[in-house]
N, CA, C and O atoms as CSV, one atom per row, in Angstrom:
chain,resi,resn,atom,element,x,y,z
A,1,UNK,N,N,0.842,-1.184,0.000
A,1,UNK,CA,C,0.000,0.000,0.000
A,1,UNK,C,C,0.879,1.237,0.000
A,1,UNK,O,O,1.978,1.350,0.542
A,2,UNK,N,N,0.173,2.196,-0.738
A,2,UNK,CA,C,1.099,3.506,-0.680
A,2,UNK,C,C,1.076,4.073,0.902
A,2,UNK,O,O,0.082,4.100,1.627
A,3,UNK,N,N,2.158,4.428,1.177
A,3,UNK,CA,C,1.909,5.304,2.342
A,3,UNK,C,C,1.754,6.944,2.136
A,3,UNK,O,O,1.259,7.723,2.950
A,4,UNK,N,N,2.195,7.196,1.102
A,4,UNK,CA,C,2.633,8.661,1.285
A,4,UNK,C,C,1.387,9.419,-0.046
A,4,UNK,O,O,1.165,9.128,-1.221
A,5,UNK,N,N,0.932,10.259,0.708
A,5,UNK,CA,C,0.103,11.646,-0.422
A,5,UNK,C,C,0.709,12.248,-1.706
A,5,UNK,O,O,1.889,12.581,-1.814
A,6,UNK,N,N,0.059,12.320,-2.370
A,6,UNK,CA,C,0.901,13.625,-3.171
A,6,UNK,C,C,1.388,14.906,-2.734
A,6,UNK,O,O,2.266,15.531,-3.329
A,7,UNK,N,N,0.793,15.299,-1.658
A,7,UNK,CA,C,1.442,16.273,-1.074
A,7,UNK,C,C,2.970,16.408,-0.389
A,7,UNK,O,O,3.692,17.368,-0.121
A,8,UNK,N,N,3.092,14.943,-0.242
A,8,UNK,CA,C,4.496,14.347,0.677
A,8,UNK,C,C,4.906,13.908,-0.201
A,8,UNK,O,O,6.078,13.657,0.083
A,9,UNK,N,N,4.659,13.536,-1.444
A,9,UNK,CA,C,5.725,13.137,-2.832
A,9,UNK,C,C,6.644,15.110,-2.929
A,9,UNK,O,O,7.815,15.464,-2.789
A,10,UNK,N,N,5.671,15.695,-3.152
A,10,UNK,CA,C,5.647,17.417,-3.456
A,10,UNK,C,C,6.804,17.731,-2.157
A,10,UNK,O,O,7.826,18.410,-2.261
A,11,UNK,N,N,6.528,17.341,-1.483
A,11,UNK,CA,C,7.103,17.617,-0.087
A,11,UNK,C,C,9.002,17.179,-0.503
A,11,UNK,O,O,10.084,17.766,-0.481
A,12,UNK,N,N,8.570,16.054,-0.786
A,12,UNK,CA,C,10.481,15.500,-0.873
A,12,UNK,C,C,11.208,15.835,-2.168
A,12,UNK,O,O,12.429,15.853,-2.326
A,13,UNK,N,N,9.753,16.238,-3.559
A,13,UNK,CA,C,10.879,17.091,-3.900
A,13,UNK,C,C,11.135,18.646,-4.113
A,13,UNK,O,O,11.755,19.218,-5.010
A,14,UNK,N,N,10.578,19.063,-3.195
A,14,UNK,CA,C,10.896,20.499,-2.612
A,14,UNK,C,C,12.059,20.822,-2.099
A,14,UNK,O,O,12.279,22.020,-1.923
A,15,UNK,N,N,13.221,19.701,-1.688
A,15,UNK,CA,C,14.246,19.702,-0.981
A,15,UNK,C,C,15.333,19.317,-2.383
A,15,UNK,O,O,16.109,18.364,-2.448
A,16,UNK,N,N,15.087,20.414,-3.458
A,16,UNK,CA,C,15.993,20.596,-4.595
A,16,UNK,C,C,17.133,20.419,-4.017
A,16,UNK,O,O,17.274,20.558,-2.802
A,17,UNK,N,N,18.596,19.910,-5.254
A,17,UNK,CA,C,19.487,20.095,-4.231
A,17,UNK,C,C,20.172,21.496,-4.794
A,17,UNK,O,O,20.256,21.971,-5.927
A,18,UNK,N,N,20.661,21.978,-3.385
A,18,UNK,CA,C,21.389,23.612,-3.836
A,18,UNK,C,C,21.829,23.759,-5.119
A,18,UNK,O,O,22.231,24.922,-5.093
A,19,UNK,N,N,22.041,23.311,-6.344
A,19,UNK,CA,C,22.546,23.918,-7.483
A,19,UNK,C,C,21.333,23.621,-8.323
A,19,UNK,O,O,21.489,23.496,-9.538
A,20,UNK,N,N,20.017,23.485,-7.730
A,20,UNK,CA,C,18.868,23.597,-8.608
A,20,UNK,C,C,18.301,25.225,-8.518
A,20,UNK,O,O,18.551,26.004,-7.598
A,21,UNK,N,N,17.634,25.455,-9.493
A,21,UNK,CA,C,17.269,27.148,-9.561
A,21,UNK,C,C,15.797,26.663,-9.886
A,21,UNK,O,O,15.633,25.813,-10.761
A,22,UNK,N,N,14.534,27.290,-9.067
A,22,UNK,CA,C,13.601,27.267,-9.632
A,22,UNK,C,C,13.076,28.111,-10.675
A,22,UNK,O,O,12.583,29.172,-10.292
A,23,UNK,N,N,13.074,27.936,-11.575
A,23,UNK,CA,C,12.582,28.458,-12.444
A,23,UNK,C,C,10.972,29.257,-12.881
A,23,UNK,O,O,10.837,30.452,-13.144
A,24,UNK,N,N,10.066,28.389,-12.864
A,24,UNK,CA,C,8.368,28.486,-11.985
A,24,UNK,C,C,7.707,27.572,-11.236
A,24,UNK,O,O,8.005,26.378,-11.241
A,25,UNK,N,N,6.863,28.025,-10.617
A,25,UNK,CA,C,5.978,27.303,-9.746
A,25,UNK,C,C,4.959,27.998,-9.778
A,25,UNK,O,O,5.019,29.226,-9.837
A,26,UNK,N,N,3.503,27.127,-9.733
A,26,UNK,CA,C,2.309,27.430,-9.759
A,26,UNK,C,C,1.586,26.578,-8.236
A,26,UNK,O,O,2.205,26.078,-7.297
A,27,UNK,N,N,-0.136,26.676,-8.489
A,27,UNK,CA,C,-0.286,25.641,-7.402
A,27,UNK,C,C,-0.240,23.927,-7.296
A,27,UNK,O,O,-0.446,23.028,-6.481
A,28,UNK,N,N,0.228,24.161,-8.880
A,28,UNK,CA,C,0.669,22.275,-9.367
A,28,UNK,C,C,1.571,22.054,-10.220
A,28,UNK,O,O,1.736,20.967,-10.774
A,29,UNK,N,N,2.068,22.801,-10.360
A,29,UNK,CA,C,3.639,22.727,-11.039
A,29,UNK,C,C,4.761,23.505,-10.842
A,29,UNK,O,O,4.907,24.727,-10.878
A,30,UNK,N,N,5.614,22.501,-10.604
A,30,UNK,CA,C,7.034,23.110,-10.400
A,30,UNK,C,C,8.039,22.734,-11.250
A,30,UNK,O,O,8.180,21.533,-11.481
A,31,UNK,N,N,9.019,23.823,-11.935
A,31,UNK,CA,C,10.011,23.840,-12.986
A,31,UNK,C,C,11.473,23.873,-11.865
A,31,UNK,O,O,11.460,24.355,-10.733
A,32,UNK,N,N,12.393,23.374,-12.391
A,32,UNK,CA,C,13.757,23.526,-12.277
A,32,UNK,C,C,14.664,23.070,-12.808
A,32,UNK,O,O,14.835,21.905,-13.164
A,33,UNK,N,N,15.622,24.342,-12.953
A,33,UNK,CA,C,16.828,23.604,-13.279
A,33,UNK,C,C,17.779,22.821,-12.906
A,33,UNK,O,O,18.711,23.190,-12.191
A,34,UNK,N,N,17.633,21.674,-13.353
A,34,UNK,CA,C,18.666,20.437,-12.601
A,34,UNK,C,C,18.994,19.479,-13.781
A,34,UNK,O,O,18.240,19.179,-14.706
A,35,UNK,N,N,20.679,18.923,-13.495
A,35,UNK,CA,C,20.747,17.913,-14.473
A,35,UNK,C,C,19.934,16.835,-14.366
A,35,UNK,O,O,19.346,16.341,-13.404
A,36,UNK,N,N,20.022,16.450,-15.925
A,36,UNK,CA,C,19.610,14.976,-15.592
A,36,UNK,C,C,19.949,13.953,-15.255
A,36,UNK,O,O,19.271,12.948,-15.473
A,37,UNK,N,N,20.927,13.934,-14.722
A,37,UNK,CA,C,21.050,12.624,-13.830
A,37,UNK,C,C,20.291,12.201,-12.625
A,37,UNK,O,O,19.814,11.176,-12.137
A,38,UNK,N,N,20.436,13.841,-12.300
A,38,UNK,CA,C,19.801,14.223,-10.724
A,38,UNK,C,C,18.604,14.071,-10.983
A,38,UNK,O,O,17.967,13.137,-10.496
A,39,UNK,N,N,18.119,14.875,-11.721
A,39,UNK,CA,C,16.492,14.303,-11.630
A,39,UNK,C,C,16.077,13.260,-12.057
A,39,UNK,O,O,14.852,13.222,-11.933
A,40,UNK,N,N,16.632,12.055,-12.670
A,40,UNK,CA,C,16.498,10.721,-12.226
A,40,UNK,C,C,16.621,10.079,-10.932
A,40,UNK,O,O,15.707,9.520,-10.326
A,41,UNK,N,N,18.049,10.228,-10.490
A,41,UNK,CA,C,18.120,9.996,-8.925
A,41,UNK,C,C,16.780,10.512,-8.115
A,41,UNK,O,O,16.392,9.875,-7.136
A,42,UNK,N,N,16.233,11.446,-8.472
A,42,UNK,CA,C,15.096,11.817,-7.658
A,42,UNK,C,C,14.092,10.590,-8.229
A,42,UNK,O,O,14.003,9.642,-7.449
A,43,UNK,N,N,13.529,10.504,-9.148
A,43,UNK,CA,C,12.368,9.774,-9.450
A,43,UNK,C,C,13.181,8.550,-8.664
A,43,UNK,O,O,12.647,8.416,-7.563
A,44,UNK,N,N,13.898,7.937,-8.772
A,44,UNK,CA,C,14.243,6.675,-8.165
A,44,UNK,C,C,14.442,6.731,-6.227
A,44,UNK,O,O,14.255,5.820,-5.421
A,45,UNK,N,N,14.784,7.852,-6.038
A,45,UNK,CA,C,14.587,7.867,-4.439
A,45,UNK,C,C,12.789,8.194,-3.956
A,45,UNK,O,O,12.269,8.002,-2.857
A,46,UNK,N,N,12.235,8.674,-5.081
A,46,UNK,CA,C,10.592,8.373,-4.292
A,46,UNK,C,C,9.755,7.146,-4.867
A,46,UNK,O,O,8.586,6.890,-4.577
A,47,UNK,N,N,10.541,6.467,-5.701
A,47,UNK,CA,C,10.059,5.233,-6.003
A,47,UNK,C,C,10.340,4.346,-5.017
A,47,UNK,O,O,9.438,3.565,-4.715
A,48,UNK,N,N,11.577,4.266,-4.329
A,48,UNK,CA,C,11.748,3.770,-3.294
A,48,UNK,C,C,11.529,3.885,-1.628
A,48,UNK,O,O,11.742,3.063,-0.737
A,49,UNK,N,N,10.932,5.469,-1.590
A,49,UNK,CA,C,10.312,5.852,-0.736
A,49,UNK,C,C,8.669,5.279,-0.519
A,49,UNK,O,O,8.018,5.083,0.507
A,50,UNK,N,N,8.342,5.117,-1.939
A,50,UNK,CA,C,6.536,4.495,-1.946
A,50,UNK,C,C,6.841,3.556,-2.182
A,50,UNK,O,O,5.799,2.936,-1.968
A,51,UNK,N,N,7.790,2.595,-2.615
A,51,UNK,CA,C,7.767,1.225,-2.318
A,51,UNK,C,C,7.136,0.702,-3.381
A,51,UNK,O,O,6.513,-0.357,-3.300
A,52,UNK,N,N,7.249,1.467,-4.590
A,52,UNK,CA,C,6.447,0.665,-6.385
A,52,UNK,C,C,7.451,1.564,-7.057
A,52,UNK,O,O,8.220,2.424,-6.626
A,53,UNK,N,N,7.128,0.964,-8.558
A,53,UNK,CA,C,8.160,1.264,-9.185
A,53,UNK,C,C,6.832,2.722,-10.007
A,53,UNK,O,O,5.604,2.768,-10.086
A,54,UNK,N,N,7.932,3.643,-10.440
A,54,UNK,CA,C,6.687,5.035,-10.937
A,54,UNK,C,C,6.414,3.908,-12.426
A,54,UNK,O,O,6.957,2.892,-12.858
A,55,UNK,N,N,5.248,4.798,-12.843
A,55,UNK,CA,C,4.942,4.382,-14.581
A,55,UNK,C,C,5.809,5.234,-15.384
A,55,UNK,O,O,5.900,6.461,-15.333
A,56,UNK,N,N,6.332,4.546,-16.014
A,56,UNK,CA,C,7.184,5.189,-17.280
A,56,UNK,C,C,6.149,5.893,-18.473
A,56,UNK,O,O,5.945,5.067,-19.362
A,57,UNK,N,N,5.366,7.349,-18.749
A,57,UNK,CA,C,5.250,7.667,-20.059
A,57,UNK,C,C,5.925,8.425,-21.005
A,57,UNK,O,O,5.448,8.878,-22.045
A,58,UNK,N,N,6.760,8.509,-20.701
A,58,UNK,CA,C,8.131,8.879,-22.004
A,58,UNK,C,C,9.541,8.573,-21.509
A,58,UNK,O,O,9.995,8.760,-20.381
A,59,UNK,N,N,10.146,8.057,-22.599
A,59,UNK,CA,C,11.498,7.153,-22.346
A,59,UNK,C,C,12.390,7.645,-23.507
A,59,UNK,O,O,13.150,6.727,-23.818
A,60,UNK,N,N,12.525,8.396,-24.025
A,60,UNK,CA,C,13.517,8.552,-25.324
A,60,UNK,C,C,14.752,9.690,-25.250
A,60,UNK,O,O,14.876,10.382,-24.239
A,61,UNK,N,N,15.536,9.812,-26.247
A,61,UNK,CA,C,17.100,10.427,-26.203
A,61,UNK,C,C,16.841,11.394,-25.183
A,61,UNK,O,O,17.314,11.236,-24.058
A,62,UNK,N,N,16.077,12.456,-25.499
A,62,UNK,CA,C,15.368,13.468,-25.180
A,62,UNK,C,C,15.590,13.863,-23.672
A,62,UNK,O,O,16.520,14.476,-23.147
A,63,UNK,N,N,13.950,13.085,-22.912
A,63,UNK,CA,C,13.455,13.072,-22.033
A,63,UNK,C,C,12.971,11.677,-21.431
A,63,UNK,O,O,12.830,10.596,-22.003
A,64,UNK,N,N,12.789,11.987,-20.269
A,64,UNK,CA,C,12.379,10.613,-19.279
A,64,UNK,C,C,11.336,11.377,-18.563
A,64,UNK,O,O,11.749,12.406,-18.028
A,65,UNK,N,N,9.809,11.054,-18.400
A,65,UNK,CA,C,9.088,11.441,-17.428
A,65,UNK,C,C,7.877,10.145,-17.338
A,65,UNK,O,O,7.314,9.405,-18.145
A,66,UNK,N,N,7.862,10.388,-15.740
A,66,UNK,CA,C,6.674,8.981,-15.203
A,66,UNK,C,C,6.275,9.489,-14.166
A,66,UNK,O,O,6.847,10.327,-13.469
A,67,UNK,N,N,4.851,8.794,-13.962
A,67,UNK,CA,C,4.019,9.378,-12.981
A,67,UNK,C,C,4.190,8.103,-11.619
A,67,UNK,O,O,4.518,6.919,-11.546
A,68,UNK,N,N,3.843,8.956,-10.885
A,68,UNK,CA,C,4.245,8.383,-9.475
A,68,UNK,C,C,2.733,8.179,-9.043
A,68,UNK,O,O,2.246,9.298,-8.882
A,69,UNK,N,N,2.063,7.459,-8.863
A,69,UNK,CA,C,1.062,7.135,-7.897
A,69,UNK,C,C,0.818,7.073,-6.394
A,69,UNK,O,O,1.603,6.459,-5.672
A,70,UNK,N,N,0.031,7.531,-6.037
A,70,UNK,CA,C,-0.368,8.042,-4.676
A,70,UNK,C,C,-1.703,7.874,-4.286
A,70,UNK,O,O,-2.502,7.919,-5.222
A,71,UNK,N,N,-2.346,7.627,-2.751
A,71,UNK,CA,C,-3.613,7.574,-2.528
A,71,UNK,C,C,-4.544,8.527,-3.091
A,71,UNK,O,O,-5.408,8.077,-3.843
A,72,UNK,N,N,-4.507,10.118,-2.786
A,72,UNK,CA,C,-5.077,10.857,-3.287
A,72,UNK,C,C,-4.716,11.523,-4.714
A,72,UNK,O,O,-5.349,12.501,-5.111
A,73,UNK,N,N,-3.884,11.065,-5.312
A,73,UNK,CA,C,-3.762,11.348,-7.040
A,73,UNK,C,C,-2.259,10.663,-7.982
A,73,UNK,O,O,-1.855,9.548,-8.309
A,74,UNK,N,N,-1.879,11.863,-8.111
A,74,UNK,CA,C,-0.345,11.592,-8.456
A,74,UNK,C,C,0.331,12.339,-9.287
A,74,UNK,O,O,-0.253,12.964,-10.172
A,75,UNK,N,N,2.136,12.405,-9.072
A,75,UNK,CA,C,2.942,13.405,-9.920
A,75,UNK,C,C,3.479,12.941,-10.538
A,75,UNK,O,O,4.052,11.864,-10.371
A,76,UNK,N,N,3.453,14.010,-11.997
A,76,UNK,CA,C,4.265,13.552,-13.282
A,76,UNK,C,C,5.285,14.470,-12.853
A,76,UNK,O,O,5.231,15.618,-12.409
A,77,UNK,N,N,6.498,13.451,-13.165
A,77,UNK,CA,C,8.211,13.707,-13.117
A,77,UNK,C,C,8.420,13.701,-14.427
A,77,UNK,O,O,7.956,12.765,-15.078
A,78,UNK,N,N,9.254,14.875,-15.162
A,78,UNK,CA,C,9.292,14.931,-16.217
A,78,UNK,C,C,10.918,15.516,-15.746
A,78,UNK,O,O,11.169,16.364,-14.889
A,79,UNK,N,N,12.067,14.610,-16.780
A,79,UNK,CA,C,13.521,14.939,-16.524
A,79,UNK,C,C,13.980,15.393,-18.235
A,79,UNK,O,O,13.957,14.520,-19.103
A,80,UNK,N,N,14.323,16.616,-18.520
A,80,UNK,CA,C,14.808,16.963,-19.526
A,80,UNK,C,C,16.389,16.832,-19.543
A,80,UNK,O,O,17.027,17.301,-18.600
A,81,UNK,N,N,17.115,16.123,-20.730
A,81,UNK,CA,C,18.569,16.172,-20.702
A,81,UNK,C,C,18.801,17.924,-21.227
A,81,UNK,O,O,19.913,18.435,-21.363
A,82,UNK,N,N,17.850,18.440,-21.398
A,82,UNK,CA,C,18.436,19.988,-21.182
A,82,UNK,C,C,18.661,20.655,-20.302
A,82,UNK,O,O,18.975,21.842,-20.388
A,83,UNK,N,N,18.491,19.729,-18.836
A,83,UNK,CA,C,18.496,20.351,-17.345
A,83,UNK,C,C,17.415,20.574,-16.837
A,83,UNK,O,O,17.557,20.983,-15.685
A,84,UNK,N,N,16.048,20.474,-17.256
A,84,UNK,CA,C,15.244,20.871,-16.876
A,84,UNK,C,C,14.154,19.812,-15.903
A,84,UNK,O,O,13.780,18.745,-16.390
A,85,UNK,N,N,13.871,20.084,-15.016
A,85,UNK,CA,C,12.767,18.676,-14.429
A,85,UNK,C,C,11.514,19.652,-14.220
A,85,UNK,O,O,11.710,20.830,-13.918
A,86,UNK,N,N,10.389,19.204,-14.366
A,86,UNK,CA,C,9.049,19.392,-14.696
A,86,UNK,C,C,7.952,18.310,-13.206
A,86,UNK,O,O,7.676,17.114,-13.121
A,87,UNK,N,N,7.744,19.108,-12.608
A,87,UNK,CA,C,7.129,18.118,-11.331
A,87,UNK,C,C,5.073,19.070,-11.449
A,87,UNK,O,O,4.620,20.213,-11.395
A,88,UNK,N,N,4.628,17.897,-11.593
A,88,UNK,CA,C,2.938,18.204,-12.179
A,88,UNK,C,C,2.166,17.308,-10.721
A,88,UNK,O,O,2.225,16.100,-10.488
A,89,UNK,N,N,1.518,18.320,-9.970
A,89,UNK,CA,C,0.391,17.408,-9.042
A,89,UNK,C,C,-0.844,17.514,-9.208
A,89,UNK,O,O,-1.479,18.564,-9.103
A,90,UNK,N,N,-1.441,16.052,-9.578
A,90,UNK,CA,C,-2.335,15.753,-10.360
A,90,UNK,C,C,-3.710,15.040,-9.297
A,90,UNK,O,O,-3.808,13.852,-8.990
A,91,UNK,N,N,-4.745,16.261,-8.857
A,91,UNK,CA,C,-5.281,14.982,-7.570
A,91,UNK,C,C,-6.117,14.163,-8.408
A,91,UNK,O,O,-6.103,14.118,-9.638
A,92,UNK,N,N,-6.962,13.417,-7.482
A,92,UNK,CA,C,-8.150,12.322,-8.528
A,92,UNK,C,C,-9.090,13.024,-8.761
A,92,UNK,O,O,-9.189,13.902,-7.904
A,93,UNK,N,N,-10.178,13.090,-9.851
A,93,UNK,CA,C,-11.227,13.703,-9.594
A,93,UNK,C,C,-12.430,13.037,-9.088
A,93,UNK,O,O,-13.254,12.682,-9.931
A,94,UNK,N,N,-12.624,12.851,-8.070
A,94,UNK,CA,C,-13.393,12.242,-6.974
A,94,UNK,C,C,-14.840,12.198,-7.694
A,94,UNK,O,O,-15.519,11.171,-7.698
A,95,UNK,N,N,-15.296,13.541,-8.373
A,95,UNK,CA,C,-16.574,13.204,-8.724
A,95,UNK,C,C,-16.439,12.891,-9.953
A,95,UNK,O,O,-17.222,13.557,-10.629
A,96,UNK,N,N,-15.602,11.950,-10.780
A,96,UNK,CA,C,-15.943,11.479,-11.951
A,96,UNK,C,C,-15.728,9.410,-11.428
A,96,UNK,O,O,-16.033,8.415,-12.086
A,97,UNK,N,N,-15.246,9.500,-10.355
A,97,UNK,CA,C,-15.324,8.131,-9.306
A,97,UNK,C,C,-14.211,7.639,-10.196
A,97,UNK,O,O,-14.444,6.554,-10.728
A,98,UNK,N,N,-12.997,8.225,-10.485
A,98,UNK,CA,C,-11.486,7.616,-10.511
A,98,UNK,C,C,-10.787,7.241,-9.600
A,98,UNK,O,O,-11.368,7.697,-8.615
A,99,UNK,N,N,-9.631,6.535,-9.137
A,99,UNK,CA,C,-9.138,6.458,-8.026
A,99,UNK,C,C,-7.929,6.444,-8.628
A,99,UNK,O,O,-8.064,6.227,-9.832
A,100,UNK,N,N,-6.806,6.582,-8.300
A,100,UNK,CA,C,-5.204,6.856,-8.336
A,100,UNK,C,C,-4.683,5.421,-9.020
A,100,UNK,O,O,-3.730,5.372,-9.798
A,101,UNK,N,N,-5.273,4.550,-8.703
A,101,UNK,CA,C,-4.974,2.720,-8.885
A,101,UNK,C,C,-4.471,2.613,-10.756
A,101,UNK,O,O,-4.929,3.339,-11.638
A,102,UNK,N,N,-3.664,1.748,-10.905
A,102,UNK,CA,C,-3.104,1.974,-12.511
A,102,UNK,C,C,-3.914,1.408,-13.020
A,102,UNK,O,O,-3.917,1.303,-14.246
């Protein structure tokens, strides 16, 4: 079972590491600049924090981004090899009776 919210996915990666620059933030998206390595290492330390592996929807030269599942919704991790990571919080919409489940 998941333990952790989307808010506590949001939460761990708020703790950019110092040579990230935010770039924007809204009330569901956050931009920064970070390599990509690092923002892989991130998707893989909250995959292992929730204890499942994220869904992979884009995998190519490019970019890598997958959504992380959570009780109440879930975030798309989006890692650009131009430096850029792309973090999207996505809740469920309760009144269309979706649930977070793949």
């Amino acid at each position: 079972m998941k333990a952790l919210a989307v808010t506590s996915i949001l939460g761990a990666f708020a703790i950019f590491s110092s040579t990230a620059a935010v770039l924007a933030e809204d009330a569901n998206t956050r931009v920064a600049a970070m390599p990509y390595s690092e923002c892989l290492s991130i998707i893989a330390e909250a995959a292992q924090e929730i204890g499942e592996a994220p869904v992979q929807t884009v995998n190519n030269d490019n970019e890598t981004s997958v959504r992380i599942n959570a009780d109440d919704g879930f975030v798309t991790v989006s890692c650009s090899r131009a430096g850029k990571m792309v973090l999207t919080k996505s809740p469920v919409p309760e009144a269309a009776g979706m649930t977070a489940a793949r």
